[in-house]
Residue, then its C-alpha position, 0 to 999 in steps of 0.5 A: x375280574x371282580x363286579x363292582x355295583x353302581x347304584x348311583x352317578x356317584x363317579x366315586x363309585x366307580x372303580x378301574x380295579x372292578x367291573x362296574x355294573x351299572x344298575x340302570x342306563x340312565x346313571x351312564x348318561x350323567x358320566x363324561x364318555x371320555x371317563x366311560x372309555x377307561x372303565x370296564x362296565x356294562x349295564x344290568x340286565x332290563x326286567x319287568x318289560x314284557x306283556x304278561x310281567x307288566x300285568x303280574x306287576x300291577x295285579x301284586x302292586x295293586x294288593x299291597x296298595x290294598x292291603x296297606x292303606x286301610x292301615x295308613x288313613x287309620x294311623x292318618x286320622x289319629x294324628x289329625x284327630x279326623x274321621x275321613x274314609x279310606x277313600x277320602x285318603x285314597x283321593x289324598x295320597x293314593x296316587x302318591x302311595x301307588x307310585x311309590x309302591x311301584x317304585x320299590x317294586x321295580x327297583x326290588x326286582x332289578x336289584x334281586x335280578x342283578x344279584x342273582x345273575x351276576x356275582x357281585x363282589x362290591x356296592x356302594x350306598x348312599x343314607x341321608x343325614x337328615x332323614x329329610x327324604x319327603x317332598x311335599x307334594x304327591x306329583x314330586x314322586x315323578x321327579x324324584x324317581x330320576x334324582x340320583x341322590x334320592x333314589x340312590x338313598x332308597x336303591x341303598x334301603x332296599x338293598x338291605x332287605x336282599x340276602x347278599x351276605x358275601x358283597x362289601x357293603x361301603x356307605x357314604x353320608x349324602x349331602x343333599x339336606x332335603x328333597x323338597x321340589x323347587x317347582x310346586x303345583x302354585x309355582x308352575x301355574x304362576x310361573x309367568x303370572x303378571x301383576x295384573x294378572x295376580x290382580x285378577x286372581x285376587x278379585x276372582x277369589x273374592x268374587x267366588x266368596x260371593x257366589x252360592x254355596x250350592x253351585x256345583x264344581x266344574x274345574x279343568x274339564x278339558x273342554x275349550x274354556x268358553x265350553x266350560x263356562x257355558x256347561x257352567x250356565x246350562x246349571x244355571x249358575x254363574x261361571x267361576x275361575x279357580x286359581x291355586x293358593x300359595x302353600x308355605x309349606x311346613x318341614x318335615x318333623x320326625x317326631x311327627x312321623x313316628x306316630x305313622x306306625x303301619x308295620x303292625x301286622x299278623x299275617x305273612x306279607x310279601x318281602x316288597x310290602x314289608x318294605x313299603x310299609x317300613x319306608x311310608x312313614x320316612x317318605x309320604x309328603x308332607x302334605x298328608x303330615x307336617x301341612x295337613x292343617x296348611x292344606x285345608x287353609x289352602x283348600x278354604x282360600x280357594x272359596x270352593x263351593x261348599x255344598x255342590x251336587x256334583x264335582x267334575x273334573x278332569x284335571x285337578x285329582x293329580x297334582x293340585x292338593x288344595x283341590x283333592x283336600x276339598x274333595x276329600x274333605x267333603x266326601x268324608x262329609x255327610x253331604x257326599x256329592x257325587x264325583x264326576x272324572x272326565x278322561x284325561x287324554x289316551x290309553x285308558x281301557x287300551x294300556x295296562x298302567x291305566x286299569x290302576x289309575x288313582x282317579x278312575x278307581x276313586x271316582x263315583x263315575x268316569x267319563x269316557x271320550x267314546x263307547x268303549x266300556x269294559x262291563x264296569x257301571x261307573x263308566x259313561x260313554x260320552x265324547x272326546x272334551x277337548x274337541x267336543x265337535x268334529x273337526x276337519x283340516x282341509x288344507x294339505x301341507x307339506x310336512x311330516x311331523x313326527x312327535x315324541x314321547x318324554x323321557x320318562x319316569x321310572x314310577x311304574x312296576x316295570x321297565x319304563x326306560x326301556x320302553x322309552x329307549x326301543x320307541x325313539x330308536x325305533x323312530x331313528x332307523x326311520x329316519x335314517x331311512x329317509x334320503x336326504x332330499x325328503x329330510x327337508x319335509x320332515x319336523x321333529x316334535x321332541x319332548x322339552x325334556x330331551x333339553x334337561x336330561x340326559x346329555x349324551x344319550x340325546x346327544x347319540x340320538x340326534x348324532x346324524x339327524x343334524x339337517x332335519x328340522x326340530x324343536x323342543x316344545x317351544x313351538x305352538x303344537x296346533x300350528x305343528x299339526x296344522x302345517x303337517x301333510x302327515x303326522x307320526x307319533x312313537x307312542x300311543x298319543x292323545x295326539x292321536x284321538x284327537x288327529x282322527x278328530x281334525x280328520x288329519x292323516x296321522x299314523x304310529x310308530x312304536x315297538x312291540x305294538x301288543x305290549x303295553x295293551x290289555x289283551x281285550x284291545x289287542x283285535x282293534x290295534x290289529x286292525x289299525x295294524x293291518x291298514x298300515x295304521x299302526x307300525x312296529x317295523x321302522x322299514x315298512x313305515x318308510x315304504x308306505x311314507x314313500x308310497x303315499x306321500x304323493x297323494x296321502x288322501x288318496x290312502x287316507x280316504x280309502x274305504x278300508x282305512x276309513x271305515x277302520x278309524x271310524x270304527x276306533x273313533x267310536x270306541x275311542x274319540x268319539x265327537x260330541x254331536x251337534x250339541x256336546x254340552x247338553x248330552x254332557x249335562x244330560x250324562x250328569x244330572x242323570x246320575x244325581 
């Protein structure tokens, strides 16, 4: 039988006549499993998953991001007649141009993986009528990498670049107009947003009108509030409140972006950056083009200070625009105050991703929640923000939580659904395990994105797990934790730097325990491993649920244990001591 390959949710695509070969899992779970029983298919082979792929991945995505974006903030600055450094652009768009590098890269690789493996007779692509193909935001990227038809239109682009001569090529026009996100950073802060507290938020604008010009800029720490706005006073000077401007943003001008020219160059460049760099100009937000102008007014209404020492933040460098042109803005300034990244949550120093990330390779110093430190000057080893003083839940409850992982993006260099797919299986068997008297003790924490998206994979996934009490996210997670006996996350949380913090028992459950860690961590994990901290076999953790759970104290307390969570504690989640916020200010001014 011949192969017909499926880049798309498209049912026209599918043909009873072929074997459809569906480019990935995630396209299955937008088909009827009735219309699925007719047809002949199965889903291409998974790559780019383990260890050492990951690690290659990165290191050959972050030399494309290298290479180019000298190019990029040039072309940017002759068309916004501004002289900002790369790293302003960096602080900008980097995040944005990382991901869709990584994006390209994976969906490149699948592809070439697919074609070379299978002999592919037939394809069906996807082109946009309007060319209308940016958002305007950076943080879209995450979305757009599960639309259908977004990524249907660049699966079919970079198709074009692979050597398949011998395949029937049939294209169709797409209808979508535009992929603008319905959801911008303003709306998701406003959401909920009253008419008192719209109020507020115009009167705190105008307050900070009032307020000196050379305060430093604290904002979205990951301290407790009030924490925050004391951090604010040790500086002495008055606590503000920063709340997002509305952006109406500006569409895409394709004149505009053709003078975003970035294919000009001499040397020999790799298949995979021949094509990022003929896409960037169809694909950065708008934000960096059409809105640049609109983004400094956005920037301007929010009253930042206007000649700080320092910028710390923890927070805002993803996803608030407004935020990064300020501070792009002012660096590229001659008053350059230093940039201050508190860390923001797990897997930093432990998962490969986070070696790459945007905000720790842009900043001028990291703050670290413990003492782990990898050699590099600009980390300082403070505390774990969100709870800067050690805590402990003395009460002993009768639940087993277990909390999962989202469902995921596919804005990495390497098999992400796959990941995802092994962690909550794994979590299954476990489950599974369990007899139905101890079901009752057991509450799922479950991502909301498990309401959203695939339908019929959830639907598999809780098939048989229908007694045991769950919620999607709408439940207060503090009360969660505090109600449970013991806690199981199926990922490496921050939920659980900051369990071993409350001193509440918590264990792990993920697959393939060593793959997504750099390899100078994989010693510590194994310790955590051998106290049954960490595992990645769903009947051993049953069996040691079972043996504890009578007297989880008893095991939690135990020297070994103890002595084995201590020791991540200070590499890791270390607490802030007696006074927190003087070793944080002291951190601070001894970098000015």
């Amino acid at each position: 039988m011949k192969n017909n390959l499926i880049l798309s949710s498209n049912k026209e695509n599918v043909s009873k006549d072929f074997c459809n070969i569906f480019l990935e899992e995630r396209i299955l779970f937008y088909f009827d499993k009735e219309d699925l029983k007719k047809l002949n298919y199965f889903v291409a082979e998974s790559v780019l998953y383990e260890n050492q792929d990951r690690r290659n991945s990165f290191v050959l995505c972050e030399n494309i991001f290298n290479s180019i974006i000298g190019d990029i903030y040039l072309n940017l600055n002759n068309i916004h007649n501004v002289s900002w450094s790369k790293r302003s652009w960096e602080i900008l768009i980097g995040f944005w141009v990382k991901k869709f590098i990584y994006v390209i890269f994976y969906k490149f690789k699948l592809l070439e993986n697919t074609i070379f493996k299978n002999d592919i007779n037939k394809v069906f692509l996807s082109y946009s009528k309007t060319g209308f193909l940016a958002s305007h935001e950076s943080d879209a990227i995450q979305d757009l990498s599960i639309n259908t038809d977004w990524s249907w239109i660049l699966t079919s682009k970079i198709f074009e670049y692979l050597d398949a001569k011998n395949i029937i090529v049939e294209k169709s026009e797409n209808p979508k107009n535009d992929f603008y996100e319905n959801n911008t950073f303003y709306k998701r802060i406003n959401a909920n947003s009253s008419f008192v507290k719209k109020r507020f938020i115009n009167f705190i604008s105008f307050l900070n009108k009032l307020l000196s010009k050379n305060n430093n800029l604290i904002v979205t720490t990951y301290l407790p509030r009030l924490k925050e706005k004391q951090l604010e006073m040790m500086f002495c000077q008055l606590p503000r409140f920063y709340y997002p401007n509305e952006i109406e943003y500006n569409p895409i001008n394709i004149d505009l972006r053709k003078k975003l020219n970035i294919n000009k160059v001499e040397k020999e460049i790799s298949i995979v950056e021949k094509i990022v760099r003929e896409l960037i100009p169809s694909y950065l937000p708008t934000l960096a083009i059409e809105n640049f102008k609109r983004l400094k007014i956005a920037a301007y209404k929010n009253n930042y200070p206007s000649n700080p020492k320092f910028i710390f933040t923890s927070n805002s460098f993803e996803a608030d625009e407004a935020f990064k042109f300020y501070l792009a803005n002012i660096i590229s300034s001659n008053k350059n105050p230093k940039y201050f990244v508190g860390q923001h949550g797990n897997s930093y120093f432990t998962r490969i991703d986070n070696n790459y990330n945007n905000e720790l390779l842009t900043c001028d110093y990291f703050l670290a929640w413990g003492k782990y430190n990898t050699g590099s000057s600009k980390i300082i080893n403070l505390f774990n923000f969100k709870l800067p003083k050690e805590k402990k839940i003395k009460e002993i409850k009768e639940k087993l939580t277990i909390v999962f992982r989202s469902l995921g993006y596919q804005t990495v260099p390497y098999d992400r659904w796959q990941e995802g797919k092994k962690e909550f299986f794994l979590a299954k068997q476990f489950l599974l395990y369990c007899p139905d008297n101890f079901k009752k003790n057991i509450h799922l924490r479950l991502h909301n994105s498990f309401k959203k998206r695939y339908k019929f994979f959830v639907e598999d996934f809780l098939n048989g797990l229908n007694n045991i009490d769950r919620d999607f996210g709408e439940e207060n997670y503090e009360k969660i934790i505090e109600n449970s006996k013991i806690v199981v996350f199926t990922y490496n949380s921050t939920g659980f730097l900051e369990n071993i913090l409350l001193n509440k028992p918590s264990v792990c459950l993920y697959p393939d325990t060593f793959n997504h860690l750099n390899q100078d961590c994989h010693e510590i994990y194994k310790n955590l491993k051998d106290q049954n901290i960490i595992f990645d076999d769903p009947k051993k953790l049953y069996e040691h649920i079972m043996f504890i759970w009578s007297n989880v104290d008893s095991w939690w307390s135990s020297d070994k244990v103890k002595s084995t969570i201590n020791r991540f504690k200070f590499l890791f989640s270390q607490s802030g001591g007696k006074k927190p916020l003087s070793l944080l200010k002291g951190a601070l001014v001894n970098k000015l």
